[in-house]
PDBQT receptor file of N, H, CA, C and O in Angstrom, charges set to zero:
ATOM      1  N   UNK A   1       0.813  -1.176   0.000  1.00  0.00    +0.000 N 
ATOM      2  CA  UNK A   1       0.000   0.000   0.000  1.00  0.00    +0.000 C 
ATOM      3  C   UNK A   1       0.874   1.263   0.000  1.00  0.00    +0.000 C 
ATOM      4  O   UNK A   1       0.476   2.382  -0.324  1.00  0.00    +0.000 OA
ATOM      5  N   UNK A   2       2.047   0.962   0.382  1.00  0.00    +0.000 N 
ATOM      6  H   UNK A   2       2.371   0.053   0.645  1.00  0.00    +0.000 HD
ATOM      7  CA  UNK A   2       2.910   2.310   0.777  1.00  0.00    +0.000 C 
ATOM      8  C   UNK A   2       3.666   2.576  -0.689  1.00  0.00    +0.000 C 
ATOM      9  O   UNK A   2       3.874   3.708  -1.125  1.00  0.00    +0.000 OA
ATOM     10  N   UNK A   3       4.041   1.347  -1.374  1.00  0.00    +0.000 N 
ATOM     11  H   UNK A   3       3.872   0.427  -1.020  1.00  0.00    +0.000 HD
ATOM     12  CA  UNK A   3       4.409   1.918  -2.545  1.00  0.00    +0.000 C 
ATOM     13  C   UNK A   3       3.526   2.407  -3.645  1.00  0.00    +0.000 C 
ATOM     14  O   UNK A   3       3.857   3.105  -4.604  1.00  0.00    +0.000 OA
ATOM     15  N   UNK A   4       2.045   1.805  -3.276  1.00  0.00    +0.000 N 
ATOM     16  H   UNK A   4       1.776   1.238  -2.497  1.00  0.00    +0.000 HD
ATOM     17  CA  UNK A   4       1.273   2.290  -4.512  1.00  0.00    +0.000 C 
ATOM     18  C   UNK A   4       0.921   3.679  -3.968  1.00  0.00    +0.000 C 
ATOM     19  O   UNK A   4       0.754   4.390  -4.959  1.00  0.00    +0.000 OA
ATOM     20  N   UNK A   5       0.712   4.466  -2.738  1.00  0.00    +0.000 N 
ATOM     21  H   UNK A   5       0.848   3.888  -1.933  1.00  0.00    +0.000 HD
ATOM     22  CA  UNK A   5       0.386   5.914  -2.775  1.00  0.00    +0.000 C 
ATOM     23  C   UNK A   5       1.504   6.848  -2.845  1.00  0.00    +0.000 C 
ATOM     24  O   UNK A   5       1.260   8.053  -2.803  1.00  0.00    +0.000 OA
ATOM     25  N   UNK A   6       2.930   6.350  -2.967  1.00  0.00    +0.000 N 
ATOM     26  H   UNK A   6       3.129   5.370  -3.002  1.00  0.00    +0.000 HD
ATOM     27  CA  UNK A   6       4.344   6.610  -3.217  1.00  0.00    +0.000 C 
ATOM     28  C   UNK A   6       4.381   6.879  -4.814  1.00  0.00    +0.000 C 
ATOM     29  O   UNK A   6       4.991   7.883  -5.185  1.00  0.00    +0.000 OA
ATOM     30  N   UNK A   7       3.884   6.205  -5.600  1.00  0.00    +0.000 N 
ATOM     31  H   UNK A   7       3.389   5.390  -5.299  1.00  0.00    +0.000 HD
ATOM     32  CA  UNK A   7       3.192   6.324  -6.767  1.00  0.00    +0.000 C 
ATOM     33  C   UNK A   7       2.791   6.931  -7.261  1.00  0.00    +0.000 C 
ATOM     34  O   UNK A   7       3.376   7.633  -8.085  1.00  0.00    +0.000 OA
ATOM     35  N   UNK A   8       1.482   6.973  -6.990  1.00  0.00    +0.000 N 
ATOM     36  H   UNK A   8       1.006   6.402  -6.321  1.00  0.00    +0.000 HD
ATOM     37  CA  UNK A   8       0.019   8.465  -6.915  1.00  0.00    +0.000 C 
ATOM     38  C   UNK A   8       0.545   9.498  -6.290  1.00  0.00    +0.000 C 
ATOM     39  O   UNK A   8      -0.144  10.434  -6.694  1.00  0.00    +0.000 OA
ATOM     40  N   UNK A   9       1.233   9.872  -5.648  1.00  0.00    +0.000 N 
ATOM     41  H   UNK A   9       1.793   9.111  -5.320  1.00  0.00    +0.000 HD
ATOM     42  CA  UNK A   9       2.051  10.910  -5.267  1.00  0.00    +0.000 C 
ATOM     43  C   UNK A   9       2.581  11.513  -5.848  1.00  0.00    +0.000 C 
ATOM     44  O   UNK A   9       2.530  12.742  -5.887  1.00  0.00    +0.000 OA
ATOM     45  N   UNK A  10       3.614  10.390  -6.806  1.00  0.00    +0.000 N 
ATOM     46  H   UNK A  10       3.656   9.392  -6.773  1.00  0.00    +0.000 HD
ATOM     47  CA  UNK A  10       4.954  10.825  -7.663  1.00  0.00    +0.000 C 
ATOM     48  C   UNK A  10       3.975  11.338  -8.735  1.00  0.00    +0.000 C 
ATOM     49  O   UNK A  10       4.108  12.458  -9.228  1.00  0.00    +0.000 OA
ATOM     50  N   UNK A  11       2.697  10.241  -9.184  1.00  0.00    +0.000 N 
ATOM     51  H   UNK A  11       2.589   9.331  -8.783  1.00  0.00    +0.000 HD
ATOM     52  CA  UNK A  11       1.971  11.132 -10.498  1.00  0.00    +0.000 C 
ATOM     53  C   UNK A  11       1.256  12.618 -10.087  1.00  0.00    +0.000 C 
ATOM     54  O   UNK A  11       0.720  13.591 -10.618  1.00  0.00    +0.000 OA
ATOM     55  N   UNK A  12       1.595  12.142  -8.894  1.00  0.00    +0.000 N 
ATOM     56  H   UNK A  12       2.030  11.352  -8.462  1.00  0.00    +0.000 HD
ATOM     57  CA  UNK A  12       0.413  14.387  -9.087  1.00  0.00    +0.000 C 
ATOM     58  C   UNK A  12       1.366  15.270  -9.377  1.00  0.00    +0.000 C 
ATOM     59  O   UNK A  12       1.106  16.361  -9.885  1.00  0.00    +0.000 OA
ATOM     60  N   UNK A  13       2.760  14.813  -9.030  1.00  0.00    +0.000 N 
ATOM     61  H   UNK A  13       2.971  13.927  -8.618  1.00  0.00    +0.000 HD
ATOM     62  CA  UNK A  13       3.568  15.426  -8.614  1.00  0.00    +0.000 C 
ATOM     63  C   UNK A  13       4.360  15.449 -10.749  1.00  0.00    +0.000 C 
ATOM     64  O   UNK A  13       5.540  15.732 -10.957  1.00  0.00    +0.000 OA
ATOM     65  N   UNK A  14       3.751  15.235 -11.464  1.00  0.00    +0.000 N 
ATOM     66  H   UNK A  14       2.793  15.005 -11.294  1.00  0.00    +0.000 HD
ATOM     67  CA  UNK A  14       4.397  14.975 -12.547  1.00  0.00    +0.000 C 
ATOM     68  C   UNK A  14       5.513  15.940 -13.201  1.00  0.00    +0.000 C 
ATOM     69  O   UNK A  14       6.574  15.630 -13.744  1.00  0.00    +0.000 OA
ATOM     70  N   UNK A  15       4.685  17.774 -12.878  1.00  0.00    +0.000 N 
ATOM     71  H   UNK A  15       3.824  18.027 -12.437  1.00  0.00    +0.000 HD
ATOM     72  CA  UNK A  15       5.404  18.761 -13.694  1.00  0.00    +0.000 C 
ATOM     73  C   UNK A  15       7.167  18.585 -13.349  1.00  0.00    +0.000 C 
ATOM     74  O   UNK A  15       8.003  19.264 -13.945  1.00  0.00    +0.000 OA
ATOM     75  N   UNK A  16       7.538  17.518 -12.249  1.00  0.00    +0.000 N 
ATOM     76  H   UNK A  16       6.859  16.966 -11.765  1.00  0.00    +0.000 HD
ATOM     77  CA  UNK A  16       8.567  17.665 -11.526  1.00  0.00    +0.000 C 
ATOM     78  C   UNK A  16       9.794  16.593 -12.889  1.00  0.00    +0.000 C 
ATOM     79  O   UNK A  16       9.369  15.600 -13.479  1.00  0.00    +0.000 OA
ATOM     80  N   UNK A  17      11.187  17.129 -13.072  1.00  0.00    +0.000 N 
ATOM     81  H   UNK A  17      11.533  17.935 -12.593  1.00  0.00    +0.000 HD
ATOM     82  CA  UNK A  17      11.353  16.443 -13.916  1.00  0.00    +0.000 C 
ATOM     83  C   UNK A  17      11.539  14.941 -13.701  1.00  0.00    +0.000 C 
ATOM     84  O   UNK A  17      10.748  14.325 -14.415  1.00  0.00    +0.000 OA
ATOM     85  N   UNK A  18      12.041  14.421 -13.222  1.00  0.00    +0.000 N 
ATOM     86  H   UNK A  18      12.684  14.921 -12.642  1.00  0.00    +0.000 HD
ATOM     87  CA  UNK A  18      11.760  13.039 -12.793  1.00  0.00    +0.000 C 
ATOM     88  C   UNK A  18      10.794  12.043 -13.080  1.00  0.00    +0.000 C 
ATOM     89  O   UNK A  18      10.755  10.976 -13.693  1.00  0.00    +0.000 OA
ATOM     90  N   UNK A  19       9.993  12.794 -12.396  1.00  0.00    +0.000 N 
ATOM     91  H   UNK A  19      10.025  13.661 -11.898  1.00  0.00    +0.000 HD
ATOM     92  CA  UNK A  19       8.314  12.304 -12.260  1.00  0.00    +0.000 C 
ATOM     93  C   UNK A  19       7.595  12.180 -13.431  1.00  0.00    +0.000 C 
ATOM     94  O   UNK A  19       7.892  12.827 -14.435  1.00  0.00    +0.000 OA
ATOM     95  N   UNK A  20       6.428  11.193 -13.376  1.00  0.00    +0.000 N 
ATOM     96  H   UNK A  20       6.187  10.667 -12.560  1.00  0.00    +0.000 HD
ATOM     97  CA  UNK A  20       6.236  10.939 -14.794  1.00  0.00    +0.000 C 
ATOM     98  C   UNK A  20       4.298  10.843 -14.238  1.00  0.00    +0.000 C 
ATOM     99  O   UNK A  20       3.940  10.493 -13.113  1.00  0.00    +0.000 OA
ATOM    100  N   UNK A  21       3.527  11.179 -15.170  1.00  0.00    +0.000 N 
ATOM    101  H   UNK A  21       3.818  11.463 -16.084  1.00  0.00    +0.000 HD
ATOM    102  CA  UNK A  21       2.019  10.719 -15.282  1.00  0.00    +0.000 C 
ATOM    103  C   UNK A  21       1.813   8.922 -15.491  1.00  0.00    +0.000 C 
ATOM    104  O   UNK A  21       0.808   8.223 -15.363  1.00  0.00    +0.000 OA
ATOM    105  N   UNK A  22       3.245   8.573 -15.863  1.00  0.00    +0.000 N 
ATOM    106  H   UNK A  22       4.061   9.142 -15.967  1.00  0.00    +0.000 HD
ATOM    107  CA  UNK A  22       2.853   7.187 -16.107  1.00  0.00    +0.000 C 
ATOM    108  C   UNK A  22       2.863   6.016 -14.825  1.00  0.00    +0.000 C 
ATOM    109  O   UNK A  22       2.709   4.798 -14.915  1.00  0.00    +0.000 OA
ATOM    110  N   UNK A  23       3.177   7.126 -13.233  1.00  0.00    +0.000 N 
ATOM    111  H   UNK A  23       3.302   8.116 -13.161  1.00  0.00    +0.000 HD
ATOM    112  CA  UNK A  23       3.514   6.399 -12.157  1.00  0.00    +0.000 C 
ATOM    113  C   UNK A  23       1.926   6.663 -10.988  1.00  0.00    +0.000 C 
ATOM    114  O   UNK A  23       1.766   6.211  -9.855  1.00  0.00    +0.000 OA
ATOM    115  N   UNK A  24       0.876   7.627 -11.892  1.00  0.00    +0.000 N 
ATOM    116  H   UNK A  24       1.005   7.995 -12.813  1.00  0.00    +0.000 HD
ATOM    117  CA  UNK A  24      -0.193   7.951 -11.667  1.00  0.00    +0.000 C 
ATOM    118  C   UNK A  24      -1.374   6.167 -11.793  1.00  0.00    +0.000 C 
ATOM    119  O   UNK A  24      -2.042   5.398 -11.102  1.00  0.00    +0.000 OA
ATOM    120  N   UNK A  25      -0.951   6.391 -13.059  1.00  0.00    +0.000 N 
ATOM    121  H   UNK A  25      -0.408   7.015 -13.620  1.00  0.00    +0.000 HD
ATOM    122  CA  UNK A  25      -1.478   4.639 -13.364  1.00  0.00    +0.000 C 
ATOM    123  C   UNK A  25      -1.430   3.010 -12.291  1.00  0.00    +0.000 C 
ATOM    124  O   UNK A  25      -2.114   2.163 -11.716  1.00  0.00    +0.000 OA
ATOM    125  N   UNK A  26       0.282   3.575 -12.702  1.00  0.00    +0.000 N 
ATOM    126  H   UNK A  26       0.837   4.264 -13.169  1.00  0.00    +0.000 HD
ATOM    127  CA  UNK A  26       0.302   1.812 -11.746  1.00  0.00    +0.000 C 
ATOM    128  C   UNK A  26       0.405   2.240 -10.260  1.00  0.00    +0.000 C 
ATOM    129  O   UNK A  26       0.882   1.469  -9.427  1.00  0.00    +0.000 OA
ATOM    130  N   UNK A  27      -0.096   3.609  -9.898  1.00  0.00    +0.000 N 
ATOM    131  H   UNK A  27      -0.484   4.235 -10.575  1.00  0.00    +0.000 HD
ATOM    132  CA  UNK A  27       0.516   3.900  -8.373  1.00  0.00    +0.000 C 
ATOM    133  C   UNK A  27      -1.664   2.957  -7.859  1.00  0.00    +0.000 C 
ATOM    134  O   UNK A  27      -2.070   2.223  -6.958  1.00  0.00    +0.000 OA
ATOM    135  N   UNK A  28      -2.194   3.504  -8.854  1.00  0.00    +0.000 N 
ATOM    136  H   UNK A  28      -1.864   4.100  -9.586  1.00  0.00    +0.000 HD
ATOM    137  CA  UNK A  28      -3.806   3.004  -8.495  1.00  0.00    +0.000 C 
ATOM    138  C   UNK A  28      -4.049   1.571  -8.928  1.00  0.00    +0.000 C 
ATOM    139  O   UNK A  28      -5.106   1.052  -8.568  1.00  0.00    +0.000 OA
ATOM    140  N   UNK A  29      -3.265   0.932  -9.598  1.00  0.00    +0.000 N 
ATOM    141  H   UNK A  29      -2.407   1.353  -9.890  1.00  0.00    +0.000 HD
ATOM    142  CA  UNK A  29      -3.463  -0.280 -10.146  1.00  0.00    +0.000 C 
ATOM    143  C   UNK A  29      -2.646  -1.360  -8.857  1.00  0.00    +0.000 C 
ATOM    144  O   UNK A  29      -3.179  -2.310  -8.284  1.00  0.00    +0.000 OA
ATOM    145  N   UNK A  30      -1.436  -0.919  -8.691  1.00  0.00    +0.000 N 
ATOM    146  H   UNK A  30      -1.003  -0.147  -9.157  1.00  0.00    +0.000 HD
ATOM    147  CA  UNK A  30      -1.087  -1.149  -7.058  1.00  0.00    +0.000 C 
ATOM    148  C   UNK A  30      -1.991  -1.478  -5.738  1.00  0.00    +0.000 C 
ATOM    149  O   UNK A  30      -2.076  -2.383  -4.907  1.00  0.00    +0.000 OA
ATOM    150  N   UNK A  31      -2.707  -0.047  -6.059  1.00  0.00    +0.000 N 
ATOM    151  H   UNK A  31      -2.638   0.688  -6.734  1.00  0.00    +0.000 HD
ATOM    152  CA  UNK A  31      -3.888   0.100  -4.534  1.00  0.00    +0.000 C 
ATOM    153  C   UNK A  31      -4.905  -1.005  -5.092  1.00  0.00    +0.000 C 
ATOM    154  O   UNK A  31      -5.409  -1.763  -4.263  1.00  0.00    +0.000 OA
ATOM    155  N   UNK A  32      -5.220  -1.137  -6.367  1.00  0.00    +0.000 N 
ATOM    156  H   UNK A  32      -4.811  -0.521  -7.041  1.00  0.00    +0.000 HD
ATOM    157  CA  UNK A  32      -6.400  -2.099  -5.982  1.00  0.00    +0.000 C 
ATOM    158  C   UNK A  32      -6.693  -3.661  -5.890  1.00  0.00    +0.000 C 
ATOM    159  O   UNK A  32      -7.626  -4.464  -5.897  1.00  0.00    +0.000 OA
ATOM    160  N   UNK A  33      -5.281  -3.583  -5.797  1.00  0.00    +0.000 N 
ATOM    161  H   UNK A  33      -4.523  -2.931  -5.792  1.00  0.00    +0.000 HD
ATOM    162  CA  UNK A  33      -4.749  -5.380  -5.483  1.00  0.00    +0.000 C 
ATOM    163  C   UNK A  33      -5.524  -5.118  -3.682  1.00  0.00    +0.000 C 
ATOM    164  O   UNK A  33      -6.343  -5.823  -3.092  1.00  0.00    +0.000 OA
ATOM    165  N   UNK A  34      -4.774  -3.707  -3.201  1.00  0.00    +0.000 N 
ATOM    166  H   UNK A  34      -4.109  -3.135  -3.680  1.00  0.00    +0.000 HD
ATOM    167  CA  UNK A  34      -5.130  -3.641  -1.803  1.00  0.00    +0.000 C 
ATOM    168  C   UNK A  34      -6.642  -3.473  -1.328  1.00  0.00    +0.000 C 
ATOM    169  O   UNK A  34      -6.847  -3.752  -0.147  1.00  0.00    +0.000 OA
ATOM    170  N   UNK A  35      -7.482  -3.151  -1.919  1.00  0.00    +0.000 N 
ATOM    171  H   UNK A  35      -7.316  -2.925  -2.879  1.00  0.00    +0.000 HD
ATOM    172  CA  UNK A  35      -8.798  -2.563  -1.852  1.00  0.00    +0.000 C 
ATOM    173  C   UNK A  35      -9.659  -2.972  -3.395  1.00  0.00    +0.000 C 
ATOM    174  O   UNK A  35      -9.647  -2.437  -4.503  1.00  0.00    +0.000 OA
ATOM    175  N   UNK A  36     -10.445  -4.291  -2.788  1.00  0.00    +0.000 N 
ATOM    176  H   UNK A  36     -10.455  -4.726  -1.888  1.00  0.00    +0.000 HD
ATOM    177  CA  UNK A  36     -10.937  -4.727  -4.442  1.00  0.00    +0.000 C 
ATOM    178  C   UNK A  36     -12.001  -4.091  -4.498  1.00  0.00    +0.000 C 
ATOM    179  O   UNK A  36     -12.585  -4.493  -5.504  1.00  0.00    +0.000 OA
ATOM    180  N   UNK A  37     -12.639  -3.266  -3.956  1.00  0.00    +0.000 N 
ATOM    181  H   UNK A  37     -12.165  -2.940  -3.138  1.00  0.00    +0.000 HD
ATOM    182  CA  UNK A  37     -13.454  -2.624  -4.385  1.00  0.00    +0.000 C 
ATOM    183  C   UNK A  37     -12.942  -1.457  -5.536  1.00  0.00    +0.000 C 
ATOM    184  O   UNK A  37     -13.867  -0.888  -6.115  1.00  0.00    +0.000 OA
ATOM    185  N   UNK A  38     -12.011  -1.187  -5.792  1.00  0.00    +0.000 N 
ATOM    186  H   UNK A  38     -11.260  -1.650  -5.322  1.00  0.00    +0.000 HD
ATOM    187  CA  UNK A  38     -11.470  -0.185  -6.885  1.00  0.00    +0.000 C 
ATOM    188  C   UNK A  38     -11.476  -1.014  -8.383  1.00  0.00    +0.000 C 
ATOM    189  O   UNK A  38     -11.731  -0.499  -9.471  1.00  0.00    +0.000 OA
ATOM    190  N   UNK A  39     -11.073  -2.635  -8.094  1.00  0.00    +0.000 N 
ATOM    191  H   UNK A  39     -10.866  -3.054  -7.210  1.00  0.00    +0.000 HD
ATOM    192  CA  UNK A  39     -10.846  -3.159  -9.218  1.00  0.00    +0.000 C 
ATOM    193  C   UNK A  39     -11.677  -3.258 -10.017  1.00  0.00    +0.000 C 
ATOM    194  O   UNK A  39     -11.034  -3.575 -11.018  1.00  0.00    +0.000 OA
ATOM    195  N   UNK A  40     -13.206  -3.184 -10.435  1.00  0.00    +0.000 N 
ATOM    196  H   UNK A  40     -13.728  -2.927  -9.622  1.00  0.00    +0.000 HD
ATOM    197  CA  UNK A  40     -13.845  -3.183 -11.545  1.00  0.00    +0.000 C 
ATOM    198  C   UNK A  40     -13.953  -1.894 -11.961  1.00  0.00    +0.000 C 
ATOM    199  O   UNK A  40     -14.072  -1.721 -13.174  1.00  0.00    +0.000 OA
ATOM    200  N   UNK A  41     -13.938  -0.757 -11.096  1.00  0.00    +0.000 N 
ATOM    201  H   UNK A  41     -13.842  -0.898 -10.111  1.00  0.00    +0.000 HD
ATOM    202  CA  UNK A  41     -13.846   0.457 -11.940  1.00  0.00    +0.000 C 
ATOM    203  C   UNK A  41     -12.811   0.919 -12.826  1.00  0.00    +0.000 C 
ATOM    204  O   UNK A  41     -12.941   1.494 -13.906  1.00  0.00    +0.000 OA
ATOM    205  N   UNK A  42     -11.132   0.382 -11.846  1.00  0.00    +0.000 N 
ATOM    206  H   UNK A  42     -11.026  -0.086 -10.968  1.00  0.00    +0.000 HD
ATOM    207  CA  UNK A  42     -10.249   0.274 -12.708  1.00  0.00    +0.000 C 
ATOM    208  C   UNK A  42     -10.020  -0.269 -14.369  1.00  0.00    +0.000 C 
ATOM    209  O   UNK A  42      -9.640   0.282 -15.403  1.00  0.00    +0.000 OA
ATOM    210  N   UNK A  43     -10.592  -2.015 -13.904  1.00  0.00    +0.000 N 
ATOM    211  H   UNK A  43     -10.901  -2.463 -13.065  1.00  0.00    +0.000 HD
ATOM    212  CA  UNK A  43     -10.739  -2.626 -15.461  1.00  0.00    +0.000 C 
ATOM    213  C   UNK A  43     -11.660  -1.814 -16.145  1.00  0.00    +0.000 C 
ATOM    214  O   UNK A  43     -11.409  -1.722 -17.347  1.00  0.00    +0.000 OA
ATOM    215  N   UNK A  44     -12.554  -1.255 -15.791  1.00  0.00    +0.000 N 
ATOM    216  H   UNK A  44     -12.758  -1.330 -14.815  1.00  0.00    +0.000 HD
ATOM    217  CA  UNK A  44     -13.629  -0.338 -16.901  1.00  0.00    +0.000 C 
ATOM    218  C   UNK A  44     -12.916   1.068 -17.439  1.00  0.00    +0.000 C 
ATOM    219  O   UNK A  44     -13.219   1.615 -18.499  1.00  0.00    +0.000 OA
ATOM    220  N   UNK A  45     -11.921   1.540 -16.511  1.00  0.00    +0.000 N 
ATOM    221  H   UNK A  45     -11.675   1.095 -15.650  1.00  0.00    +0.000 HD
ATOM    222  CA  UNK A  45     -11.580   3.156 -16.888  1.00  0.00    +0.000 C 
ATOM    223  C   UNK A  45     -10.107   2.064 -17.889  1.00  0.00    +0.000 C 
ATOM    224  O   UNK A  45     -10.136   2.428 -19.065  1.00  0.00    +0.000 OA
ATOM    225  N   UNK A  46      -9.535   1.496 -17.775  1.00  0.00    +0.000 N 
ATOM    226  H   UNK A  46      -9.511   1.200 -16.820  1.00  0.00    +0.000 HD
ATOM    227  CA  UNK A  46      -8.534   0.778 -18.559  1.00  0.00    +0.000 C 
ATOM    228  C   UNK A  46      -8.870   0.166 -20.142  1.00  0.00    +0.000 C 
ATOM    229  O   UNK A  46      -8.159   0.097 -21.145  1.00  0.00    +0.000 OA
ATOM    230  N   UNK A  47     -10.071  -0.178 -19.922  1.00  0.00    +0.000 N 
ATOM    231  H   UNK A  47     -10.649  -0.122 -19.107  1.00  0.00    +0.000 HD
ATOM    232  CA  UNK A  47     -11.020  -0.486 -21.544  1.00  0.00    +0.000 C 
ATOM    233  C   UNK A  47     -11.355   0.281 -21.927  1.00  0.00    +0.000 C 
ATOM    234  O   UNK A  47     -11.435   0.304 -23.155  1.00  0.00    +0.000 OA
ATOM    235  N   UNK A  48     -11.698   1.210 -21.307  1.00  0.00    +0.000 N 
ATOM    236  H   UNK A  48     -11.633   1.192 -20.309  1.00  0.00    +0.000 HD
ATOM    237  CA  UNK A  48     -12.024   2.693 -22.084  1.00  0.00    +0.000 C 
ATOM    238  C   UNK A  48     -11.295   3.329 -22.372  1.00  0.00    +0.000 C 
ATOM    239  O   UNK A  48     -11.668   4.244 -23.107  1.00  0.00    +0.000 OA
ATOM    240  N   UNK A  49     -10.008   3.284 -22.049  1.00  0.00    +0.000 N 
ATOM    241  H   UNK A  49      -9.704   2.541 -21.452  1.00  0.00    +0.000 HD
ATOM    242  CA  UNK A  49      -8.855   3.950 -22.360  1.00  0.00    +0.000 C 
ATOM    243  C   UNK A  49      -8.128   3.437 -23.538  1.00  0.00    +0.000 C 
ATOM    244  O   UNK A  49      -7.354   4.012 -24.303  1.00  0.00    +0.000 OA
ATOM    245  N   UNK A  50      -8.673   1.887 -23.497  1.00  0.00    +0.000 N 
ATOM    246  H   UNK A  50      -9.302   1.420 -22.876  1.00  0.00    +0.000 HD
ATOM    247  CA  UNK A  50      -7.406   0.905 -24.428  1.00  0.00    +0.000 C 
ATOM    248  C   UNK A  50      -8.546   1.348 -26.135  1.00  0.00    +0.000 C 
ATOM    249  O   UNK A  50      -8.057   1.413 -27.263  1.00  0.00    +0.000 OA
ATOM    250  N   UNK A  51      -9.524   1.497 -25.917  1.00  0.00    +0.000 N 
ATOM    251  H   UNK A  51      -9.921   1.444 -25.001  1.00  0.00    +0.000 HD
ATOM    252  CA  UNK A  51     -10.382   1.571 -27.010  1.00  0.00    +0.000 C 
ATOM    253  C   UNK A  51     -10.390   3.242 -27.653  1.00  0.00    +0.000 C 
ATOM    254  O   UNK A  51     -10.348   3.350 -28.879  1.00  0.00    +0.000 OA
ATOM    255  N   UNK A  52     -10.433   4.263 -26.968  1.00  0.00    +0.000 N 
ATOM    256  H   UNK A  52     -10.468   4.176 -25.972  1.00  0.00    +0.000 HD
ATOM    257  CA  UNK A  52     -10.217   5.303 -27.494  1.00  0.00    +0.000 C 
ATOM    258  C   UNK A  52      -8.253   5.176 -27.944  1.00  0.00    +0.000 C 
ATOM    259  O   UNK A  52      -7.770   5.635 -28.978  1.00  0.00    +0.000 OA
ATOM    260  N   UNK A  53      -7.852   4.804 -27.385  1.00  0.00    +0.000 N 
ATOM    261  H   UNK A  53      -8.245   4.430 -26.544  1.00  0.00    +0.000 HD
ATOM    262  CA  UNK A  53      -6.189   4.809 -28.400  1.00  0.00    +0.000 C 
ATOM    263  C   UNK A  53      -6.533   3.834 -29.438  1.00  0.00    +0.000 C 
ATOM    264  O   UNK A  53      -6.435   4.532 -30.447  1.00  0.00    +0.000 OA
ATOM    265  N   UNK A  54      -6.802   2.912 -29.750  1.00  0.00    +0.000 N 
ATOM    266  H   UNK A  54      -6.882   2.344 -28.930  1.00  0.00    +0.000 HD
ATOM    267  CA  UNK A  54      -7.406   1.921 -30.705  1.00  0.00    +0.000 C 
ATOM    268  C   UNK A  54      -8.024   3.112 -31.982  1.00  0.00    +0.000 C 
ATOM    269  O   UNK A  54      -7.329   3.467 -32.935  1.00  0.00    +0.000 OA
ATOM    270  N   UNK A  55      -9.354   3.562 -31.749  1.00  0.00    +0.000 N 
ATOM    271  H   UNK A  55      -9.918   3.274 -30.975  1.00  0.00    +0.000 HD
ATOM    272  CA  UNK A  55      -9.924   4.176 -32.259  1.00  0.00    +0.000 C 
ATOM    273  C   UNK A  55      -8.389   5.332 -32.809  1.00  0.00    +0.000 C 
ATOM    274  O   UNK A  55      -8.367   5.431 -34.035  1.00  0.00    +0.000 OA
ATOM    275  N   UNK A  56      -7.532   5.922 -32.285  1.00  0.00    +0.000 N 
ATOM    276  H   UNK A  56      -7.550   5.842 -31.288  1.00  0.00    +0.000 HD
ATOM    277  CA  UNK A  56      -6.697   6.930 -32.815  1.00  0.00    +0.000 C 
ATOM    278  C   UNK A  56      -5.580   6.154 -33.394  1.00  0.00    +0.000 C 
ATOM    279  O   UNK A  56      -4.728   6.798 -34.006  1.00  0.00    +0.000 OA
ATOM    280  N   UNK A  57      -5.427   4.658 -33.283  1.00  0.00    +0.000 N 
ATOM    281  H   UNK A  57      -6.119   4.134 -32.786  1.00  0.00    +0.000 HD
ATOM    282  CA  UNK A  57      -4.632   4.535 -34.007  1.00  0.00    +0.000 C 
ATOM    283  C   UNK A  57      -4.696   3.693 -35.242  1.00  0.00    +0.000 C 
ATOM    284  O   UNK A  57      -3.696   3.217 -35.779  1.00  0.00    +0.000 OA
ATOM    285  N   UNK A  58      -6.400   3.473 -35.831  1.00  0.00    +0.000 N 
ATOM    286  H   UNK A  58      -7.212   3.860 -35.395  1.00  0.00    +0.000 HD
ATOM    287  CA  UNK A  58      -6.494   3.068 -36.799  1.00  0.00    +0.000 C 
ATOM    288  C   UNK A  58      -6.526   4.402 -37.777  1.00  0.00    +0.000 C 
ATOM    289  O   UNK A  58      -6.930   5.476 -37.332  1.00  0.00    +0.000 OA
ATOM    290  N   UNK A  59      -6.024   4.243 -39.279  1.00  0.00    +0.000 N 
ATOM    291  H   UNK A  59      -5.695   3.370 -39.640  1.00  0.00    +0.000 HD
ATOM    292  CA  UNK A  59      -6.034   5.214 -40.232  1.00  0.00    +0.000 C 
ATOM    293  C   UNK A  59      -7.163   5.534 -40.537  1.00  0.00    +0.000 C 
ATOM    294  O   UNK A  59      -7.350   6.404 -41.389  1.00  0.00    +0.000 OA
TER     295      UNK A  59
């Protein structure tokens, strides 16, 4: 739990150079191993995500 809000931290914290938006992701994908109540919203905001890049990366 301590590394996934170490995570979500580092992603709010992105403008910082280091820090990346991509540690925003797995810092919540982390937490919901810890708290399964997050995990179906997760898999739903993750399909929705995987399908709009889909959609931008067909010609």
């Amino acid at each position: 739990m301590a590394a996934a809000l170490a995570l979500i931290g580092g992603g709010v914290l992105s403008f910082l150079p280091v820090l990346g938006l991509w540690m925003l992701p797995l810092g919540l994908a982390l937490l919901s191993e810890d708290i399964p109540a997050l995990k179906p919203r997760l898999e739903a905001l993750a399909r929705a995500v995987e399908r709009a890049v889909s959609r931008f990366r067909k010609p």
